[in-house]
C-alpha positions in Angstrom: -29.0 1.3 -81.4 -27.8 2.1 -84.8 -28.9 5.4 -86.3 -29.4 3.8 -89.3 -32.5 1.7 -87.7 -33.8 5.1 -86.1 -37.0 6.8 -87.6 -37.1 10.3 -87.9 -40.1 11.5 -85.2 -37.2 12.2 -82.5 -35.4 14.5 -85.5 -36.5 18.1 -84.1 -35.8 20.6 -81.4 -37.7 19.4 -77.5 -39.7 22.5 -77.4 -41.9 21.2 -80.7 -42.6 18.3 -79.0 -43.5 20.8 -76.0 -45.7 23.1 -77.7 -47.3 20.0 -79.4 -48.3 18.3 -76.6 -49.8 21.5 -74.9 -51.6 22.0 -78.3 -53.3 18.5 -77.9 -54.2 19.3 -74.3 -55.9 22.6 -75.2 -57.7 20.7 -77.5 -56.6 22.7 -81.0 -55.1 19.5 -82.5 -57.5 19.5 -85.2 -57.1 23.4 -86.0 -55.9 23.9 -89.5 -52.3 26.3 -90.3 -50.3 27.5 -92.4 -46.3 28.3 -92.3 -44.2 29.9 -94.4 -40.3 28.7 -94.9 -38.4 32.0 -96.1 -34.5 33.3 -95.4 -33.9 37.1 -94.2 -30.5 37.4 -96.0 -28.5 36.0 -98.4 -25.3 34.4 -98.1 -21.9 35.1 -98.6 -22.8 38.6 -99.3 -24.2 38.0 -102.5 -27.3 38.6 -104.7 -29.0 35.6 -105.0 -29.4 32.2 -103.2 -30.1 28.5 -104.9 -32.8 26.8 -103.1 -31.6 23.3 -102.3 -32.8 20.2 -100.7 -36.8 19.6 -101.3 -36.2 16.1 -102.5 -34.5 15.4 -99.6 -37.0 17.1 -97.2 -39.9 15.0 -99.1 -38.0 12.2 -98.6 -37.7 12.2 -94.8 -41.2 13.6 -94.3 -42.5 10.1 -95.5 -40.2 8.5 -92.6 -41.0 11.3 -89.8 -42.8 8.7 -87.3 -41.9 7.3 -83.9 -40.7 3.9 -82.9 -42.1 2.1 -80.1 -38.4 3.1 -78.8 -39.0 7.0 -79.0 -42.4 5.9 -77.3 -40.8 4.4 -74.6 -37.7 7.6 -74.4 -40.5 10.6 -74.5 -42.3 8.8 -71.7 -39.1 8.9 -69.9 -38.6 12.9 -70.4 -42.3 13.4 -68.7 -44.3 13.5 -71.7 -48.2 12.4 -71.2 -50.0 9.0 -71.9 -52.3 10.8 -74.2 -49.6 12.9 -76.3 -48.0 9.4 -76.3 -50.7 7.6 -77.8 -51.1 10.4 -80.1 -47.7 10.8 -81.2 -47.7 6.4 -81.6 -50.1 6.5 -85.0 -48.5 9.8 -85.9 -47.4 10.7 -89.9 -47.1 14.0 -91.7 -50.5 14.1 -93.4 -50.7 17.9 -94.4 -49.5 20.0 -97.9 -46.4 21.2 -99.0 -46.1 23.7 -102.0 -43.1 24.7 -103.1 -40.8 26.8 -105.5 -38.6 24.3 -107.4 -35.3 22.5 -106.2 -32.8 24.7 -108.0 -34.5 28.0 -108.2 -32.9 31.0 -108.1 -34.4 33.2 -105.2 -34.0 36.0 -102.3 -34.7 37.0 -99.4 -38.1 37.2 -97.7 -40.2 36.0 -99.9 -41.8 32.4 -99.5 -40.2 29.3 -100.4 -42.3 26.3 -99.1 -45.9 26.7 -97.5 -46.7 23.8 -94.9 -50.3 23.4 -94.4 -52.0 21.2 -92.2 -53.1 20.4 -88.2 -50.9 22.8 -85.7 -49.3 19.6 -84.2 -47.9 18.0 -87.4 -46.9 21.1 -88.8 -45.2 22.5 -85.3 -43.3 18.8 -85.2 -41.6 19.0 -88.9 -40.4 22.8 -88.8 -36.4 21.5 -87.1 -36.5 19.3 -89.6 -37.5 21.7 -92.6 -34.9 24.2 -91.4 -31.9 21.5 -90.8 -32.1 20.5 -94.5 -33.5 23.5 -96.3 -31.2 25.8 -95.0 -28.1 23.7 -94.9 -28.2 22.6 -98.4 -29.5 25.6 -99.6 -26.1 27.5 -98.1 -23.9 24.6 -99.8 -25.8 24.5 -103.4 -25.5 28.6 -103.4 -21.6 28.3 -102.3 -21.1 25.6 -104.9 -23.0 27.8 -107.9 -20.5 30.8 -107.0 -17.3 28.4 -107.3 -18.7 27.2 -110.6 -19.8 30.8 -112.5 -15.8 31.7 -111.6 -14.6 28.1 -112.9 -17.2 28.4 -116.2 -16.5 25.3 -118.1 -13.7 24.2 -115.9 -14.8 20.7 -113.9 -14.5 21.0 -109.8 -15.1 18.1 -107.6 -16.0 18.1 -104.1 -13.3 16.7 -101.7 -14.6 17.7 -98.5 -15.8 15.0 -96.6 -13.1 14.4 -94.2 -13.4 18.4 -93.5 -17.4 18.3 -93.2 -19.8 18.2 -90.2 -20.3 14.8 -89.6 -22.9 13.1 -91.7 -24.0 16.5 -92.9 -21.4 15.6 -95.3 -24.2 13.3 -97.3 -26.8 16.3 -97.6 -23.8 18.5 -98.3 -22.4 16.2 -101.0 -25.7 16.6 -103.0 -26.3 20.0 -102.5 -22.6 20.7 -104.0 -23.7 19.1 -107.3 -27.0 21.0 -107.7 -24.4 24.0 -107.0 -22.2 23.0 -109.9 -19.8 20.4 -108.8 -19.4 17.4 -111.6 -18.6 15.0 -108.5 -17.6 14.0 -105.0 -14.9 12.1 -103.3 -18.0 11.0 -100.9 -18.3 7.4 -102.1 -22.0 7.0 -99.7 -23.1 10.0 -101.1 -22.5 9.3 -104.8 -24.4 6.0 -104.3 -26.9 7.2 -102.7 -28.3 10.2 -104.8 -26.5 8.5 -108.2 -23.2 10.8 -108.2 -20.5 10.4 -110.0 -17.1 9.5 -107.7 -13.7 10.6 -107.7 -10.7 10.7 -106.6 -6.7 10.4 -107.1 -4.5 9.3 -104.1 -2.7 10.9 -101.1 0.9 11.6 -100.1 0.8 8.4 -98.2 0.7 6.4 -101.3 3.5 7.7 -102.7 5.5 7.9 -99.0 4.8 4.0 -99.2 7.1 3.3 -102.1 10.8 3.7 -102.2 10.9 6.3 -104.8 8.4 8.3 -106.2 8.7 7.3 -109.7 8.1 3.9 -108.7 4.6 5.1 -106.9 3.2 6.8 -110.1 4.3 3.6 -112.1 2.8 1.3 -109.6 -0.5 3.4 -109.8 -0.8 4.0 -113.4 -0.2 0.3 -113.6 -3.3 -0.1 -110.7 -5.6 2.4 -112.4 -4.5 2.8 -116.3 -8.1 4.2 -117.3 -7.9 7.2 -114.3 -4.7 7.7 -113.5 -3.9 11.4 -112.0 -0.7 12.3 -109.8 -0.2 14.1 -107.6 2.8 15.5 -108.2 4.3 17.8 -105.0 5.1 15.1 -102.7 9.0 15.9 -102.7 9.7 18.9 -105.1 6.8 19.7 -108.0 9.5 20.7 -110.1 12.4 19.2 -110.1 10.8 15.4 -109.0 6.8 15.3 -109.3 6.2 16.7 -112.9 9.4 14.9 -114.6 8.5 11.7 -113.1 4.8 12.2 -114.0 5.7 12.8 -117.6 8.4 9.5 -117.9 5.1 7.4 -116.6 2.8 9.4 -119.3 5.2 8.2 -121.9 5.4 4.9 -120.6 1.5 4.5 -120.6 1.4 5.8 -124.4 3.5 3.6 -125.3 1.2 0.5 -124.4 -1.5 2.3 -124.9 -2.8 4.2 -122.0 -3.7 7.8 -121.2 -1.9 9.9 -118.6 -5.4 11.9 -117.2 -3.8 14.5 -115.4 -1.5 15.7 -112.3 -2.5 17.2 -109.2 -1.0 20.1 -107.6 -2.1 20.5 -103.8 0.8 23.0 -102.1 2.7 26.2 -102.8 2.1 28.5 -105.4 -0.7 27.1 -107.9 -0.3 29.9 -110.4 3.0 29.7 -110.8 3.8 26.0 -111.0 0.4 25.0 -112.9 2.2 27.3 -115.6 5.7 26.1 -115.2 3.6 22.4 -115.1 2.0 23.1 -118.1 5.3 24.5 -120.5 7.1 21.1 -119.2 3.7 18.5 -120.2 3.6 20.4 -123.6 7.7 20.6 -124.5 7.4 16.8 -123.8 4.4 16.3 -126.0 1.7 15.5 -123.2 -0.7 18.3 -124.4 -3.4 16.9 -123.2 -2.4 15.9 -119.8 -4.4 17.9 -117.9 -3.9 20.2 -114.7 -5.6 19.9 -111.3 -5.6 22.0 -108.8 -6.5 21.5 -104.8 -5.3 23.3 -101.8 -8.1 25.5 -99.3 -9.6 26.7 -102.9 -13.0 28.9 -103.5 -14.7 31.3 -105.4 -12.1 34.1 -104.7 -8.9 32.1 -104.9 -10.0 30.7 -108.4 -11.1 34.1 -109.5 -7.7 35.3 -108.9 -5.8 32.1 -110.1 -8.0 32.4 -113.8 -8.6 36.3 -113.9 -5.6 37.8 -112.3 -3.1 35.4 -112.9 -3.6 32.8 -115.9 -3.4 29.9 -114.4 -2.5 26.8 -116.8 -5.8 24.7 -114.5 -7.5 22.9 -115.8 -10.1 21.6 -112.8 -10.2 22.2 -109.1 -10.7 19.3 -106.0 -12.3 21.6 -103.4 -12.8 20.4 -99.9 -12.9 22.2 -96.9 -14.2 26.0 -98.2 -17.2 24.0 -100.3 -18.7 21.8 -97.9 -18.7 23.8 -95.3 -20.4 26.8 -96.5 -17.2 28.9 -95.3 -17.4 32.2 -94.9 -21.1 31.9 -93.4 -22.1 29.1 -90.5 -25.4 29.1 -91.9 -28.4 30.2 -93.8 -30.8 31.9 -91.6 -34.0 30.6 -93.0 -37.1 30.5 -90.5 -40.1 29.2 -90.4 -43.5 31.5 -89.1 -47.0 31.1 -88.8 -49.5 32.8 -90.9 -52.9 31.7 -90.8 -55.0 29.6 -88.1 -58.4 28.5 -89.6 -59.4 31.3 -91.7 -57.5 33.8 -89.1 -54.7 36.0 -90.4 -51.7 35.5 -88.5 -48.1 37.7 -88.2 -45.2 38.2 -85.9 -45.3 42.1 -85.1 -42.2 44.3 -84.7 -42.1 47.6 -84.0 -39.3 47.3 -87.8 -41.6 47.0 -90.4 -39.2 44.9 -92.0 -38.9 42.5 -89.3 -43.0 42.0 -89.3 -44.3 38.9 -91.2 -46.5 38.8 -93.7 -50.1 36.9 -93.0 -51.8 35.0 -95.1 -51.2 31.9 -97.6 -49.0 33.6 -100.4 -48.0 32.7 -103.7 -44.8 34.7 -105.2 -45.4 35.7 -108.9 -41.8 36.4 -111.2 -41.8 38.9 -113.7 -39.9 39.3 -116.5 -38.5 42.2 -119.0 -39.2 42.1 -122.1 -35.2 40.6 -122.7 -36.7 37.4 -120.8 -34.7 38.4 -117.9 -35.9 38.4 -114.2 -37.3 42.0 -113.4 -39.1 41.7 -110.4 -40.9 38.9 -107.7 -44.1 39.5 -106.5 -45.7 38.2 -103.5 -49.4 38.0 -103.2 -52.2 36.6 -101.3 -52.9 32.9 -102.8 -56.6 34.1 -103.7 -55.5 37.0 -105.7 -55.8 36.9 -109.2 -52.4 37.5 -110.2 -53.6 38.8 -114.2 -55.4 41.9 -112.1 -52.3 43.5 -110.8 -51.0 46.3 -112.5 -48.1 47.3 -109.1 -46.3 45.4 -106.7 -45.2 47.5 -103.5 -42.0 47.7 -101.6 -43.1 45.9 -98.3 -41.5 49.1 -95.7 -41.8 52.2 -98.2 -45.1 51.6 -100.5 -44.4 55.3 -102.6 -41.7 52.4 -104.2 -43.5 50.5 -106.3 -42.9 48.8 -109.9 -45.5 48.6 -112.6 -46.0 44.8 -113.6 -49.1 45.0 -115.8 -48.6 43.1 -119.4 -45.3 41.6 -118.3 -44.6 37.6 -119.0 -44.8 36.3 -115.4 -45.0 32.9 -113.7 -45.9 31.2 -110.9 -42.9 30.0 -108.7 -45.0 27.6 -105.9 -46.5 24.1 -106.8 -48.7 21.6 -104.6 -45.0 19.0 -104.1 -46.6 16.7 -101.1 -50.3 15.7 -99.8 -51.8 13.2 -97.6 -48.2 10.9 -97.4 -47.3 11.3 -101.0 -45.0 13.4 -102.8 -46.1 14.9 -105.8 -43.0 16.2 -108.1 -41.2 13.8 -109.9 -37.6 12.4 -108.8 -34.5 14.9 -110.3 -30.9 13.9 -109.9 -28.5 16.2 -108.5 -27.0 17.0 -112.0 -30.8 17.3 -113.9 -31.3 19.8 -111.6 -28.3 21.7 -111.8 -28.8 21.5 -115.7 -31.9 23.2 -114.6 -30.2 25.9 -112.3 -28.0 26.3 -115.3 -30.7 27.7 -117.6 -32.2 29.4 -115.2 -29.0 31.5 -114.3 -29.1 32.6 -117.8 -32.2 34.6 -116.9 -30.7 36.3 -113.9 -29.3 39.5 -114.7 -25.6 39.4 -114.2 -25.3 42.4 -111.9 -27.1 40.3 -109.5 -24.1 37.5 -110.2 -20.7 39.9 -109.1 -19.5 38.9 -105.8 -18.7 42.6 -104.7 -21.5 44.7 -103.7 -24.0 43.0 -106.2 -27.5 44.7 -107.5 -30.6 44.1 -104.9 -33.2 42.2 -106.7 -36.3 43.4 -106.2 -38.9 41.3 -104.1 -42.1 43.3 -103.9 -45.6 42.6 -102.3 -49.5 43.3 -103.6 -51.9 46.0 -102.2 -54.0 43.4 -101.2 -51.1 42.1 -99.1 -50.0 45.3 -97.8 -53.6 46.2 -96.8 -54.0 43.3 -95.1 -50.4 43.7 -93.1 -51.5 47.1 -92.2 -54.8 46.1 -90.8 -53.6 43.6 -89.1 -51.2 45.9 -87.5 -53.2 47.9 -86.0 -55.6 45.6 -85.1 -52.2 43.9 -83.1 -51.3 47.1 -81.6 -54.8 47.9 -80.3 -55.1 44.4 -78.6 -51.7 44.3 -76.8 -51.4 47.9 -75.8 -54.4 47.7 -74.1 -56.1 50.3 -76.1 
């Protein structure tokens, strides 16, 4: 079998299926939850995280459902006839709200609400953490490449360096980040990217001289034609030959785009490169850079050293989400029926918070983001004049008269999502204007400004009563 002819029921961890069908024989199928989708920290040791890959999510809800194949390979790992039969009609019937692909946001504080039965709900949270937390991690690498590169274009060139087909998801994710496009030809099709790439080494190994490998290319692609020019010596060969082919292309007509520097020291040649294009009159050729790039390297290359670059091909560092594995988002219950729910731990900062929530964002009177609030979804948000720090209360912020707004939205019910369909680049756009909002102390890579996520006295309350309530019934008190 083909995974492209595979439905997407199987996609989650064995112990869902577990816990679902011990849920349908305990008979609490039809009891109604709530789970919240946050992450505890955010990554690479910065201030902020882009949320990334709700469309996607929505997408693959719609096609979570079990094949009479899956059928067939459950019965074989002991499942029951009855799970079975349930599991045979099964779809994801139940709510989703959401803050917006592209938002801005930090950690702790709710991202996606799933309502609905315990069983569908339990059976979609692998898949909700496998593509919120991936893309998430890649969109927020991607969006600290591109406020270092500024107007500077970067394209992703790490498929061949990716984690198998995560490479898709990843592609995407590196646009709503800031990348202008990817060397991932499926991926570009498929969520309406643009593609690009140059060549390799191999193409110009192929010919008998290099010279005759950048003619033979520029004559093969006049409208795109980049070299790369450190195949031999960057130089004393690559640039010289690249600027006799940019004069031969002007001459009948064409453009020489740019060349492509992917070894030794970028700084140093791209400048060297750049006095050589301009003393031969090719001013507008421009530089590229590749080469184990990312935010740090091209900080340094622009900032530090003045690097003649003009745009970046990043790979490996990008689409992997290198220096961190992974985003540690999870995914906890909070409400059965009209019960409050939490995970107690004896660090209040480890102990969820009950309750369907809705997070509220402030803002200072410069339009800039001051402060999130999160609140119990019945709360009416124009009453609150504090917001409480969720371990030590006596740190609270006074929100009263503030412009605020309302970061979750109903985005799926009964089968059918609800928010209309962005491409990667409107919503970086999006992300884009929003950025503007974020304070910039919150941006800098080195020991950034904690942004301030605080929660209601309503909340808190009901936290602390249900605390004690927990303690009571499982100390045996």
């Amino acid at each position: 079998m083909q995974l492209s002819d595979q439905k997407l029921g199987l996609y989650t961890d064995f112990y869902e299926l577990t816990m679902a069908q011990g849920y349908l024989a305990c008979n609490k199928q039809n009891q109604q939850v709530c789970f919240d989708y946050y992450y505890r920290t955010n990554p690479y040791k910065g201030g902020f995280t882009v949320f990334a890959g709700l469309q996607d999510l929505l997408d693959m809800l719609s096609d979570f459902t079990f094949t009479e194949s899956d059928i067939e390979y459950l019965s074989k790992q002991g499942f029951s006839t009855d799970f079975l039969d349930y599991l045979s009609d099964f779809r994801f019937k139940g709510r989703l709200f959401s803050v917006k692909e592209g938002e801005i946001v930090f950690p702790n504080e709710p991202l996606v609400r799933v309502e609905g039965n315990i069983i569908e709900c339990q059976l979609i949270e692998s898949l909700l953490l496998n593509i919120l937390n991936f893309e998430s991690l890649i969109a927020t690498k991607a969006f600290r490449i591109k406020l270092i590169a500024g107007e500077r274009l970067f394209a992703d060139f790490g498929l061949r360096r990716a984690q198998g087909l995560g490479s898709i998801h990843a592609s995407r994710a590196a646009v709503i980040g800031g990348a202008s496009s990817t060397s991932n030809v499926l991926a570009a099709k498929l969520f309406d990217i643009p593609a690009s790439g140059t060549m390799a080494h191999s193409w110009i190994q192929s010919f008998d001289s290099e010279l005759e490998a950048f003619r033979s290319f520029a004559q093969t692609h006049p409208d795109n034609t980049i070299l790369l020019v450190d195949t031999y010596d960057t130089l004393q060969s690559g640039v010289p030959n690249a600027i006799i082919v940019g004069h031969e292309m002007r001459e009948r007509g064409d453009q020489l785009k740019g060349i492509r520097l992917d070894s030794g020291d970028l700084a140093y040649l791209s400048k060297k490169a750049r006095k050589m294009l301009d003393m031969a009159g090719l001013e507008d050729v421009q530089i590229i850079a590749s080469n184990q790039l990312n935010e740090y390297v091209i900080k340094t290359l622009l900032r530090d050293q003045n690097a003649a670059i003009d745009g970046f091909g990043i790979g490996t560092e990008l689409i992997t989400g290198k220096d961190n594995a992974a985003l540690d988002g999870v995914y906890k219950l909070s409400l059965i029926d009209s019960e409050l729910k939490m995970k107690f731990s004896e660090n209040t900062e480890k102990i969820t918070l009950p309750g369907r929530k809705q997070v509220i964002r402030y803002f200072d009177e410069d339009g800039k983001f001051f402060r999130d609030g999160i609140i119990l979804e019945e709360e009416n948000h124009e009453e609150l004049d504090k917001i409480y720090h969720r371990v030590y209360p006596e740190k609270n912020s006074e929100v009263s008269g503030l412009q605020k707004e309302h970061l979750m939205e109903l985005v799926f019910s009964d089968g059918k999502t609800l928010i209309p369909r962005r491409k990667p680049q409107e919503i970086h756009r999006w992300l884009e204007e929003r950025s503007q909002q974020l304070p910039e102390e919150h941006k800098r890579f080195i020991s950034p400004h904690i942004y301030k996520v605080g929660i209601s006295e309503k909340l808190m309350n009901a936290r602390n009563t249900l605390t004690i309530k927990l303690k009571t019934l499982h100390q045996g008190k």
